[in-house]
NUFIGU-864756 format. One record per residue (C-alpha): residue in three letters; x, y, z. Coordinates in steps of 0.05 Angstrom, whole numbers, always signed. Each point is the difference from the previous one (the first is absolute). Example, Ala and Ser with C-alpha at 12.3 -4.5 7.8 and 13.67 -1.06 7.14 Angstrom:
NUFIGU-864756
<rec><type>ALA</type><x>+246</x><y>-90</y><z>+156</z></rec>
<rec><type>SER</type><x>+27</x><y>+69</y><z>-13</z></rec>
//
This chain:
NUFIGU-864756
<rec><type>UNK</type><x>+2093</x><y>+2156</y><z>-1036</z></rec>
<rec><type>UNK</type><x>-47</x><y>-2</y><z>+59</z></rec>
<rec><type>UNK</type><x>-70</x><y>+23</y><z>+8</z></rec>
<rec><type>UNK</type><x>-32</x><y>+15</y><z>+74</z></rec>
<rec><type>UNK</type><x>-46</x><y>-36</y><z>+34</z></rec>
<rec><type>UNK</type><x>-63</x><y>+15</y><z>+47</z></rec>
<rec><type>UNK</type><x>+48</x><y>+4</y><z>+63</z></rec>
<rec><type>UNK</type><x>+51</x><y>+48</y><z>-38</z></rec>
<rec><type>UNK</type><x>+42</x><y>-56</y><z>+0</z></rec>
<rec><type>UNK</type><x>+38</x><y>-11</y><z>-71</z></rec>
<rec><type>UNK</type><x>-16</x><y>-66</y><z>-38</z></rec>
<rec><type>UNK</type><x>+50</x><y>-20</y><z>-57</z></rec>
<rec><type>UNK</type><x>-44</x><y>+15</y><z>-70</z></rec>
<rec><type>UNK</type><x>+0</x><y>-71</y><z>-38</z></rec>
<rec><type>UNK</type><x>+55</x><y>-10</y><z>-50</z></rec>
<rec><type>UNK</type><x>-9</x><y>+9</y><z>-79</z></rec>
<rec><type>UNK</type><x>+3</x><y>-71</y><z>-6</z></rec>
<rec><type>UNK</type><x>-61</x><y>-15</y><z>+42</z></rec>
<rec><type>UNK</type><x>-43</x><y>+57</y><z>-40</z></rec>
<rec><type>UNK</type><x>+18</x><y>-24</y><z>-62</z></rec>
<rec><type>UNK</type><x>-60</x><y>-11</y><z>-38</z></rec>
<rec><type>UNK</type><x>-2</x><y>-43</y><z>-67</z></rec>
<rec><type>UNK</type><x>-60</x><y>-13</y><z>-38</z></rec>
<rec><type>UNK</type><x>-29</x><y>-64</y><z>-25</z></rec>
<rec><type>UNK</type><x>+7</x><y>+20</y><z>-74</z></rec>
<rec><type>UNK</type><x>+79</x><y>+4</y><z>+14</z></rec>
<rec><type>UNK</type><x>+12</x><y>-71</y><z>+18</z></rec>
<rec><type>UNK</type><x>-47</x><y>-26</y><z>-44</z></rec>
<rec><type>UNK</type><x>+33</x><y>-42</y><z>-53</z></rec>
<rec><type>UNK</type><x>+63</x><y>+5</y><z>+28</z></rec>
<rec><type>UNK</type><x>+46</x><y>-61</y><z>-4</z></rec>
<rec><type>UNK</type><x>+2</x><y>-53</y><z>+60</z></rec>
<rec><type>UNK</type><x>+81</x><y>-29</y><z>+18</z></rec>
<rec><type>UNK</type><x>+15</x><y>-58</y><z>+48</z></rec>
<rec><type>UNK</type><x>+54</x><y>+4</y><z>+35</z></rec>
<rec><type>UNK</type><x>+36</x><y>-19</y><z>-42</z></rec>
<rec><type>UNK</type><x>-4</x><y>+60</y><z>-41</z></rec>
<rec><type>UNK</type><x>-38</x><y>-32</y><z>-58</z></rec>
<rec><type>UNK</type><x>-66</x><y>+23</y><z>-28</z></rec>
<rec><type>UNK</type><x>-58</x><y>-50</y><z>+25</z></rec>
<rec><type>UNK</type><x>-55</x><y>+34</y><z>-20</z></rec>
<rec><type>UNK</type><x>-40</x><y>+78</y><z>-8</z></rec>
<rec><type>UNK</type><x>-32</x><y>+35</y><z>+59</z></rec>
<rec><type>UNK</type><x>-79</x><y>+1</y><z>-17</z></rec>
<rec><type>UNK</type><x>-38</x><y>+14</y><z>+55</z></rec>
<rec><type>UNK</type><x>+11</x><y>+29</y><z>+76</z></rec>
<rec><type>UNK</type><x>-38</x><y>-40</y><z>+54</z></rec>
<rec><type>UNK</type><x>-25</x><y>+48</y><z>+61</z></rec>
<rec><type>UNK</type><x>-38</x><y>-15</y><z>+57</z></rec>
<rec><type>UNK</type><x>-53</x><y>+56</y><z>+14</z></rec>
<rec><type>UNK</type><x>+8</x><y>+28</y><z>+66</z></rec>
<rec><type>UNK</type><x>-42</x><y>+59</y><z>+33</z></rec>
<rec><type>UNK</type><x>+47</x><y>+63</y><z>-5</z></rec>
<rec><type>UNK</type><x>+70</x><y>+11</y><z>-27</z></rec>
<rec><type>UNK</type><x>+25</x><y>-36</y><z>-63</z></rec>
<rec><type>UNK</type><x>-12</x><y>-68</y><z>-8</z></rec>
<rec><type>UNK</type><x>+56</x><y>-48</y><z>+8</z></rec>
<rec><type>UNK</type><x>+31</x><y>-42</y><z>-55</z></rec>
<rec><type>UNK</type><x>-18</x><y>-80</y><z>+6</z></rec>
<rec><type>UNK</type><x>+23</x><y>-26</y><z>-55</z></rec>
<rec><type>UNK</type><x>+26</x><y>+9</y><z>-80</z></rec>
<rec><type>UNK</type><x>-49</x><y>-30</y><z>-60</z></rec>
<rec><type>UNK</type><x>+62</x><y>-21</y><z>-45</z></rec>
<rec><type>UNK</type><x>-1</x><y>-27</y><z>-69</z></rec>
<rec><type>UNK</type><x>+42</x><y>-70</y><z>-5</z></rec>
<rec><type>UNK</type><x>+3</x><y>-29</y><z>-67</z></rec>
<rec><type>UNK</type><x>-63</x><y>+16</y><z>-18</z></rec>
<rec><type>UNK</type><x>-35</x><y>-13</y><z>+72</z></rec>
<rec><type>UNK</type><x>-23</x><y>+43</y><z>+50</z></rec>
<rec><type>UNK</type><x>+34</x><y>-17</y><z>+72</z></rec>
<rec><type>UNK</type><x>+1</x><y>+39</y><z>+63</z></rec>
<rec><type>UNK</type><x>+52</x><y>+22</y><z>+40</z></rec>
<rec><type>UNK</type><x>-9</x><y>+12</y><z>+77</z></rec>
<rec><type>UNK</type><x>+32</x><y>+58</y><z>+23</z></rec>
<rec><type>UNK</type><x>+43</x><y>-32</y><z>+44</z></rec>
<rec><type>UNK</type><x>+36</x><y>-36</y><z>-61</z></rec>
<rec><type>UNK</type><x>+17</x><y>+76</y><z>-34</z></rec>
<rec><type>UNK</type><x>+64</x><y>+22</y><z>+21</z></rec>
<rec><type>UNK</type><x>+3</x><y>+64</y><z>-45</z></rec>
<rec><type>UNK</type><x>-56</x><y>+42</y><z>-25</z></rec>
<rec><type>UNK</type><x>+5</x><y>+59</y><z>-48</z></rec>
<rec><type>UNK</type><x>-24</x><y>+33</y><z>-64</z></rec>
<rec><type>UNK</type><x>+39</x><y>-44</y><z>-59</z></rec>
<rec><type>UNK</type><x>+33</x><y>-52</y><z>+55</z></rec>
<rec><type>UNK</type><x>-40</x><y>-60</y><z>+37</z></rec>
<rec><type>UNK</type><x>+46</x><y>-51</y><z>+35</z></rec>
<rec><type>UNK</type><x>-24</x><y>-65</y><z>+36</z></rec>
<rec><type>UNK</type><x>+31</x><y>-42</y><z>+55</z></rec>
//
């Protein structure tokens, strides 16, 4: 699908994947894996940075670890989805 532009030129629409939307009440309590595929911990909290405009991006995962709060950069989370957390 493509949508024009100013110049009449035709710019590729973005892809389902990149408007996916998925609130914060999905992920919330979902289960955290290593890579190992065993459960480490539960998803509690989402860390964003506040930014002016658009939707703020995702630094890091509050995750629940026997009993502990740790957190999780962003760069460490390889998969992110409602039920299904996975660490590097």
């Amino acid at each position: 699908m493509s949508d024009r532009v100013g110049d009449g030129q035709l710019q590729e629409s973005e892809s389902a994947e990149e408007k996916r939307r998925v609130m914060v009440t999905q992920m919330l309590r979902s289960p955290v894996f290593n890579p190992a595929g065993e459960q480490v911990g539960r998803l509690e909290d989402l860390i964003a940075k506040l930014a002016d405009g658009g939707y703020p991006p995702i630094k890091g995962l509050k995750v629940r670890i026997a009993g502990r709060d740790v957190f999780v950069g962003s760069s460490s989370v390889e998969k992110l989805e409602p039920g299904d957390a996975v660490t590097v």
